[in-house]
N, CA, C and O of each residue as an XYZ file, in Angstrom:
512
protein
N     113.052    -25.019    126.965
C     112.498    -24.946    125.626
C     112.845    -23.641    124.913
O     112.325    -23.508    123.805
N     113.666    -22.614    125.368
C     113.676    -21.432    125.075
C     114.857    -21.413    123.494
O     114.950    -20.635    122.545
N     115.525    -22.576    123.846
C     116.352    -22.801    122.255
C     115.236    -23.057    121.212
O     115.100    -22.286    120.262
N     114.471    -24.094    121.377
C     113.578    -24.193    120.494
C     112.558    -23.084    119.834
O     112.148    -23.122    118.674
N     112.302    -22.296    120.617
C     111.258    -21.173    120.879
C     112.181    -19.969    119.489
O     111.740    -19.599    118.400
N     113.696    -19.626    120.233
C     114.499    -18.860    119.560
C     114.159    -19.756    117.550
O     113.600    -19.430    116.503
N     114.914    -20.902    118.079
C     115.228    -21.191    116.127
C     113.703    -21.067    115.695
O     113.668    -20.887    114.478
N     112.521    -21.097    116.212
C     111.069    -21.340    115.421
C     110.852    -19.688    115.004
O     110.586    -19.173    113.918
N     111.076    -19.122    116.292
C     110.822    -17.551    115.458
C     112.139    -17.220    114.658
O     111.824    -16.367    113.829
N     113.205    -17.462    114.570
C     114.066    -17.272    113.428
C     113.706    -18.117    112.131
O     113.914    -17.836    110.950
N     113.103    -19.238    112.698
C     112.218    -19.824    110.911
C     111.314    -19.199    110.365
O     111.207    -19.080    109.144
N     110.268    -18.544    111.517
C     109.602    -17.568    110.894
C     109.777    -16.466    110.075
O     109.161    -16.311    109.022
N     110.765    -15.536    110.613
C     111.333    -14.759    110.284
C     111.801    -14.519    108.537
O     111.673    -13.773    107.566
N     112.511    -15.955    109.100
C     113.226    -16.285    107.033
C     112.065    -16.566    106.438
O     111.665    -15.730    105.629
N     111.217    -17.812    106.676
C     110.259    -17.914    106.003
C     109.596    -16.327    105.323
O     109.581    -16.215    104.097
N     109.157    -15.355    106.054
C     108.490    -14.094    105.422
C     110.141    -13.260    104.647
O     110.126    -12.310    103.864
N     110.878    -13.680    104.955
C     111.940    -12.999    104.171
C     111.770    -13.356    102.748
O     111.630    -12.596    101.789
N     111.821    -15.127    102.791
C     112.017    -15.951    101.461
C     110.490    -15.421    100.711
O     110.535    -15.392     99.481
N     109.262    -15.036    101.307
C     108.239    -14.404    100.977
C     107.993    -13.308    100.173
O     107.350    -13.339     99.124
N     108.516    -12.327    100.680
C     109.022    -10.978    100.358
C     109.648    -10.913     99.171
O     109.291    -10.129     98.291
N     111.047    -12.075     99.000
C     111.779    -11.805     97.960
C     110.704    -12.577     96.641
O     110.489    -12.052     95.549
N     110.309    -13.525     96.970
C     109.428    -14.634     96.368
C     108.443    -13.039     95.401
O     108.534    -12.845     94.188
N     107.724    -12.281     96.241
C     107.207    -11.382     96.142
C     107.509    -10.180     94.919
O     106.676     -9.830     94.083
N     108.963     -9.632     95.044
C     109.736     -8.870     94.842
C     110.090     -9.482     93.451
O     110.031     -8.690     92.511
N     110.419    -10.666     93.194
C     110.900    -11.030     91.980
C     109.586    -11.741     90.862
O     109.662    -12.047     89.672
N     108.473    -11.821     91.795
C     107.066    -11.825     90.868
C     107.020    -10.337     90.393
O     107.234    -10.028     89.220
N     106.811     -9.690     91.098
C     106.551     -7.666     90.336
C     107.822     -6.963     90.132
O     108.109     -5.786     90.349
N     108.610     -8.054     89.613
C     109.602     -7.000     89.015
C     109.763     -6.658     87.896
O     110.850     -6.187     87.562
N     108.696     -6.801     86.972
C     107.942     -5.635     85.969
C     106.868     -5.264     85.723
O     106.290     -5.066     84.654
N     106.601     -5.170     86.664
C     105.311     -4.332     87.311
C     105.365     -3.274     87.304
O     105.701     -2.687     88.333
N     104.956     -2.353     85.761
C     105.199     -1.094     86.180
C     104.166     -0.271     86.741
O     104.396      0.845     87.206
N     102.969     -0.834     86.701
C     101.928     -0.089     87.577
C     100.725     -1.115     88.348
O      99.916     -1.898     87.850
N     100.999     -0.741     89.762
C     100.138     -1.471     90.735
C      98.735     -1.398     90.297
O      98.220     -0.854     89.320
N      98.267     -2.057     91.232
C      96.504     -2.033     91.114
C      95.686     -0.825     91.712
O      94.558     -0.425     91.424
N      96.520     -0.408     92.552
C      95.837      1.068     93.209
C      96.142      2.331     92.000
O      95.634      3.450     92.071
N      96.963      1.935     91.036
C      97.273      3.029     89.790
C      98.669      3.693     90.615
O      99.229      4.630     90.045
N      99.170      3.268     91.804
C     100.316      4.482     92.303
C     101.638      4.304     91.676
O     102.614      4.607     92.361
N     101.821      3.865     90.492
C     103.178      3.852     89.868
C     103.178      2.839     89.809
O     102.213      2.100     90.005
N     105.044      2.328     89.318
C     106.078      1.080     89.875
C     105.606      0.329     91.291
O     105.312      0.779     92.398
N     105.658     -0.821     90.827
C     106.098     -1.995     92.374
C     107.176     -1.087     92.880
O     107.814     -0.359     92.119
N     107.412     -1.150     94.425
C     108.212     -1.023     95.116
C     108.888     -2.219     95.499
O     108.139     -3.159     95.229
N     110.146     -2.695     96.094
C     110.702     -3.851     96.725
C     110.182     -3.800     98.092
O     110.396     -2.910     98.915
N     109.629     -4.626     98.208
C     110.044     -4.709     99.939
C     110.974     -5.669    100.747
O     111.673     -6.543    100.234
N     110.898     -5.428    101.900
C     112.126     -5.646    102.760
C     111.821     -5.658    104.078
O     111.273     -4.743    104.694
N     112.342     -7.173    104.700
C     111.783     -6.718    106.126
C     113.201     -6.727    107.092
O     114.322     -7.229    107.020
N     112.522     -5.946    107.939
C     113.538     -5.173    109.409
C     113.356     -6.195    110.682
O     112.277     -6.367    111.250
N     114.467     -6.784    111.005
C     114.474     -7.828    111.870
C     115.164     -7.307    113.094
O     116.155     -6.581    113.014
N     114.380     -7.860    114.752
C     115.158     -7.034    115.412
C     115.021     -8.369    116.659
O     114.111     -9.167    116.884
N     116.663     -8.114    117.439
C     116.584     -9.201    118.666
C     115.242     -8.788    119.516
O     114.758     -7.683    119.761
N     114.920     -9.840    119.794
C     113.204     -9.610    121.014
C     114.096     -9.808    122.628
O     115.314     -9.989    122.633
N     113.384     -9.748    123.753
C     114.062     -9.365    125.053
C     114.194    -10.818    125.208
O     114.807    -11.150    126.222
N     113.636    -12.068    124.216
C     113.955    -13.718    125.061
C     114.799    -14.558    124.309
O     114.906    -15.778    124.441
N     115.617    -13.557    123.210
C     116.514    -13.853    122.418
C     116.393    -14.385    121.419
O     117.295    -15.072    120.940
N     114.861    -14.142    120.658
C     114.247    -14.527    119.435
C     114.846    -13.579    118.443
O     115.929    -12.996    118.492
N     113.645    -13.544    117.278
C     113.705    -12.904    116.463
C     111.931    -12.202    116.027
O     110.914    -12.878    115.870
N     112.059    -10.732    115.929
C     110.816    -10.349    115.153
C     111.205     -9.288    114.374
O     112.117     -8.463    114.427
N     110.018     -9.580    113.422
C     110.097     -8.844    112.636
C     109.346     -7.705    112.616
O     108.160     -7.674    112.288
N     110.292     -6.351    113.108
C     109.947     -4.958    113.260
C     108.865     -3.982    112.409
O     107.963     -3.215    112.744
N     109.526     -4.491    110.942
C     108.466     -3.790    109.882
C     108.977     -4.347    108.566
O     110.124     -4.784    108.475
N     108.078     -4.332    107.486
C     107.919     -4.960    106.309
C     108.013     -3.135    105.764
O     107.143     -2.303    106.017
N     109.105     -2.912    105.105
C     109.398     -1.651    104.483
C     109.166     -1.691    102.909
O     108.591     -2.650    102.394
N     109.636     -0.609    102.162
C     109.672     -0.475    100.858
C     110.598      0.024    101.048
O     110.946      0.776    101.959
N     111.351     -0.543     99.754
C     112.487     -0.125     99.256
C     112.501      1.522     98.824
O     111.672      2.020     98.062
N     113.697      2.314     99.519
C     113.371      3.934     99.244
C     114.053      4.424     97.761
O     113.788      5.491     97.207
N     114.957      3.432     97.270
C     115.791      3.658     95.900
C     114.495      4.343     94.653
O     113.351      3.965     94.906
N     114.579      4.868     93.948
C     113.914      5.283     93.117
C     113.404      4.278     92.263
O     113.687      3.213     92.812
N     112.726      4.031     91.078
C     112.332      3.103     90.290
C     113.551      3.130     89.176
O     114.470      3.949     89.221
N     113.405      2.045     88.107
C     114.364      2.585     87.412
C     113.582      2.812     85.854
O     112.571      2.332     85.343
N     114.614      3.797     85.413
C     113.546      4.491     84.157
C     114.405      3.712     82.609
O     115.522      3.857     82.112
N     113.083      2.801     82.225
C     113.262      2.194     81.041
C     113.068      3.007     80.033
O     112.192      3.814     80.344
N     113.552      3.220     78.743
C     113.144      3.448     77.313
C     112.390      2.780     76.673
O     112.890      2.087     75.787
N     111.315      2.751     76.824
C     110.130      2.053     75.722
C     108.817      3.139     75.610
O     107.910      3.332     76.420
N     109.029      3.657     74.523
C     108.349      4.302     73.900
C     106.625      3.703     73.623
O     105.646      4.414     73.847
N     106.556      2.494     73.181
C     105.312      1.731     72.817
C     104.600      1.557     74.178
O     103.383      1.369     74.196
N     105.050      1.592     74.890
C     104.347      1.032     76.586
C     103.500      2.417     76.727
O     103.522      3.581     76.329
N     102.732      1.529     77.559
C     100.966      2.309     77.561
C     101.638      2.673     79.168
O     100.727      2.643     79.995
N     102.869      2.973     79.739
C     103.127      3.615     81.058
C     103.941      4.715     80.723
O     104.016      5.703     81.453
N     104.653      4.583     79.491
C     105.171      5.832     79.096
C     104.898      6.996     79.367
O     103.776      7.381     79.693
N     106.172      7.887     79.233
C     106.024      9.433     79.675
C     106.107     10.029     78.520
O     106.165      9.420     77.452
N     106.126     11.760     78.688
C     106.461     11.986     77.344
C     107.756     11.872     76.119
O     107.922     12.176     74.938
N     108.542     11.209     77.280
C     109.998     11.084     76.206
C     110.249      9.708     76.231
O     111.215      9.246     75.624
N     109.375      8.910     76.958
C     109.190      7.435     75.863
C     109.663      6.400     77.010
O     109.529      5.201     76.766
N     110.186      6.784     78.196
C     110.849      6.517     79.495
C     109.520      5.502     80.353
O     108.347      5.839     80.507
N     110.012      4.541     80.690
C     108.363      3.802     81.902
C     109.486      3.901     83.321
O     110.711      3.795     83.261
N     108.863      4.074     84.245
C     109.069      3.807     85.626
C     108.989      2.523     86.146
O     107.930      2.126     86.632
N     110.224      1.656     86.093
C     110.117      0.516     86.022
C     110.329      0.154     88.060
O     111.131      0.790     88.744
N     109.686     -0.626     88.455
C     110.132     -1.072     89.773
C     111.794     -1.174     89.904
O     112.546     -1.550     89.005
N     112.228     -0.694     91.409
C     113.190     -0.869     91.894
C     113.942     -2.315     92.208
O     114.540     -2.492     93.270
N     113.865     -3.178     91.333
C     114.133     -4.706     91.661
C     115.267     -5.410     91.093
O     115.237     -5.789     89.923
N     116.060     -5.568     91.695
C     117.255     -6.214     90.885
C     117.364     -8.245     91.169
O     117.871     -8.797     92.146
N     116.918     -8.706     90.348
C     116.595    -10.086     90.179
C     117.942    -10.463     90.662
O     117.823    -11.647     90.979
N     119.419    -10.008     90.937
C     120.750    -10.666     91.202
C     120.703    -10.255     92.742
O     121.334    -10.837     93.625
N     120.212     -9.620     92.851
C     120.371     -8.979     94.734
C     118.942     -9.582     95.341
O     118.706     -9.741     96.539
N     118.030     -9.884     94.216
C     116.746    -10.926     95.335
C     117.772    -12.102     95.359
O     118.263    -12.434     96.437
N     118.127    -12.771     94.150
C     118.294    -14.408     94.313
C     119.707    -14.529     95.178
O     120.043    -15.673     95.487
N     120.653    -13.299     95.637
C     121.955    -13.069     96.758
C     120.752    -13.558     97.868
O     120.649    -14.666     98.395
N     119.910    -12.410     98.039
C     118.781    -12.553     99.306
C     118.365    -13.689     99.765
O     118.410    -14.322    100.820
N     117.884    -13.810     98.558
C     117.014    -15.523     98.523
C     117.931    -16.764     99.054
O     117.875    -17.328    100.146
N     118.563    -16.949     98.238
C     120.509    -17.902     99.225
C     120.595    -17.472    100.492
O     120.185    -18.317    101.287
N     121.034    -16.320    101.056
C     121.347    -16.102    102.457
C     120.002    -16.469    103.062
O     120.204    -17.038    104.134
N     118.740    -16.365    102.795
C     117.674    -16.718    103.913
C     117.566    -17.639    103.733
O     116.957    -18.160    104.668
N     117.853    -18.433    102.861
C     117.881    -20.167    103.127
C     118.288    -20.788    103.417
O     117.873    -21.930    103.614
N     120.264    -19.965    103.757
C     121.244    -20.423    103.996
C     121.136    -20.741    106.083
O     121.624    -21.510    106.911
N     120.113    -19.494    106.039
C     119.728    -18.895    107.639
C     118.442    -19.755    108.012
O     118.321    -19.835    109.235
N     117.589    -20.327    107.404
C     116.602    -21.431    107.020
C     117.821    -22.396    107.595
O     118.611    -22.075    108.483
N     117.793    -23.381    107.033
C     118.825    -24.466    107.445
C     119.351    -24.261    108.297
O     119.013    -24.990    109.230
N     120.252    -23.429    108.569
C     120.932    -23.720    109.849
C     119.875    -23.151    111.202
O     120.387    -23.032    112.315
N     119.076    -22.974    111.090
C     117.841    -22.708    112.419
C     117.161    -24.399    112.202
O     116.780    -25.083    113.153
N     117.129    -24.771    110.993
C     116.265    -26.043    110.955
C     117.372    -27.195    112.481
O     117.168    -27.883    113.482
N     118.592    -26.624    111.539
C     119.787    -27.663    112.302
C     119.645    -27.660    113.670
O     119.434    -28.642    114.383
N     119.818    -26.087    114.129
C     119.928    -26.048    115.269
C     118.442    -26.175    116.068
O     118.479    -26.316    117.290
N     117.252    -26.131    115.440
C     116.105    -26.835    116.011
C     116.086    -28.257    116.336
O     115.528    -28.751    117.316
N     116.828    -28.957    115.315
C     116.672    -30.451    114.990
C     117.475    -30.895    116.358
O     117.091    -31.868    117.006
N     118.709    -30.048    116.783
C     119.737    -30.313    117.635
C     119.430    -29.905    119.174
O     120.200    -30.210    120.085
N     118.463    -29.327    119.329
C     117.717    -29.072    120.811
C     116.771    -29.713    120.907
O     116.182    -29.414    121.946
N     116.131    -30.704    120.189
C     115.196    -31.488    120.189
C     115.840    -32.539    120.404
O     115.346    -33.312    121.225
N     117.249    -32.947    119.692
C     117.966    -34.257    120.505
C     118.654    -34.364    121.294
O     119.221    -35.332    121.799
N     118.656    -33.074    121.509
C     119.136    -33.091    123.381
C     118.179    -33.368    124.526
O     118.416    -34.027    125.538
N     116.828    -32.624    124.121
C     116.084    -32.763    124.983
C     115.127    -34.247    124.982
O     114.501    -34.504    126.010
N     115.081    -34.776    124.320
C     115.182    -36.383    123.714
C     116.153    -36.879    125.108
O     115.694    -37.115    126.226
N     117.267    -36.941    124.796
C     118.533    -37.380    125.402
C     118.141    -37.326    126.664
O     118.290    -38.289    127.416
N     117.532    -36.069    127.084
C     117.624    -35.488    128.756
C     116.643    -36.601    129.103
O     116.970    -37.640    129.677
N     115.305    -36.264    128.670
C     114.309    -37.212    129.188
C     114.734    -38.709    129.242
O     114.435    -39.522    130.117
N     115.512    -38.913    128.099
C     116.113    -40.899    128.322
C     116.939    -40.824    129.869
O     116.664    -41.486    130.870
N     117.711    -40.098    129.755
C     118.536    -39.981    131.018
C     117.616    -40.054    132.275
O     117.686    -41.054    132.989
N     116.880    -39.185    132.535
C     115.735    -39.625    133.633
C     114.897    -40.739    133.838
O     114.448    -41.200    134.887
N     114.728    -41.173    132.416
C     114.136    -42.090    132.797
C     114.771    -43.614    133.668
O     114.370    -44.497    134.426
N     116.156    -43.121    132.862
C     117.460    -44.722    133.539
C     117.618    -44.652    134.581
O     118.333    -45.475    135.154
C-alpha cells in the first residue's frame, strides 16, 4: 500500500499548495491586514521527501520580496508622498503556480487510480 500512501500525501500536499495560491490571489490588494501589520504577504509552502517516500510539508513561509509600492495618493494607506505598500503578489506567477499544482494534482490522482488497479488485479489473481 505504500504507492498509495506516497500519491495521497502528494495530494495533500498540492491540495494546500492550490490553497495557499487560492489564498494569495484573494489578498492581493490587501494593503493592510487585520492585525494593522502592513501589506498581505504571499505565502508559500516548503515541501520536503519524508523517510517512506511521501511528501510533507516542512513550512508554510512568507514570501521575503518586499511589498510593492503603488502611487495613490487618495488611499487611506498612503504615506507621505502618496505611495501604499501594496502586497507582494503577482496574479501571473500564482495562476503559473496554480497550473503546475494541478498539473501535479492529476498526475498523483493517475498514479493513485493506477495502484488501486493493480492491486484490484492482484487480489483477482488470488482469488483464480
Amino acid at each position: 500500500m505504500s504507492s498509495i500512501e506516497t500519491s495521497a500525501s502528494a495530494l495533500a500536499a498540492q491540495r494546500l499548495r492550490m490553497d495557499l495560491i487560492a489564498n494569495n490571489l484573494a489578498n492581493a490588494e490587501t494593503s493592510r491586514t487585520t492585525d494593522g501589520g502592513g501589506p498581505y504577504q504571499r505565502m508559500q509552502a516548503i515541501f520536503e521527501a519524508s523517510a517512506d517516500g511521501g511528501v510533507i510539508v516542512r513550512d508554510v513561509l512568507a514570501d521575503p520580496r518586499p511589498p510593492q509600492l503603488v502611487y495613490q495618493p487618495g488611499h487611506p494607506d498612503a504615506d507621505a508622498n502618496g505611495y501604499v505598500a501594496m502586497p507582494n503578489v503577482n496574479a501571473v506567477e500564482e495562476m503559473t503556480d496554480l497550473i503546475a499544482a494541478t498539473r501535479s494534482y492529476e498526475a498523483n490522482v493517475t498514479a493513485l487510480n493506477a495502484s488501486k488497479a493493480m492491486t484490484r488485479k492482484a487480489l483477482e489473481i488470488g482469488r483464480g
